[in-house]
C-alpha positions, 0 to 999 in steps of 0.5 A: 696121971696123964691129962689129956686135953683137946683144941680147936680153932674155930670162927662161925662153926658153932654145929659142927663144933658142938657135934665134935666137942659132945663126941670127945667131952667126956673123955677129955679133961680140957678143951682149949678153943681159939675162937675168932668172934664173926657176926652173927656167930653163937658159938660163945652161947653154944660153948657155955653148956659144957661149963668149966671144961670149956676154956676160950682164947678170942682172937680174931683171924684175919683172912688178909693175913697168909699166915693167920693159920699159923698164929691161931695155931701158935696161941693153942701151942702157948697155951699148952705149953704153959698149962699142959706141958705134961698133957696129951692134946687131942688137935681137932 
């Protein structure tokens, strides 16, 4: 049977991921998250009730770099690539 799993890049928007992640959970075998850690941030803390559905990759986004979008996309695609290549990923 076909897997179908969901990613996010995300840095500081611990509500409106939560709100995004509660809408698709149950239909979702697995949520891959890039998550670049900010001060004062608690989307780890957020991210732990949704338990072993949840799995974070941290990397920090680093704003000064053009092409920082490209990388955090690139870290989910090798993710994929290596534990989801027979996957349908759901990009949010």
């Amino acid at each position: 049977m076909t897997r179908l799993v969901a990613a996010y890049i995300t840095e500081n928007d611990c509500e409106p991921l939560e709100l995004s992640i509660k809408s698709v959970i149950e239909f979702i075998d697995k949520i891959y998250v890039i998550y670049s850690p900010t001060e004062g941030d608690y989307t780890l803390e957020m991210l732990k009730q949704f338990g072993d559905k949840i799995e974070i990759h941290t990397i920090n986004y680093l704003h000064e770099d053009i092409g920082a979008n490209g990388k955090q996309r690139n870290e989910y695609l090798k993710i994929l690539k290596e534990k989801e290549i027979d996957s349908w990923c759901l990009v949010l």
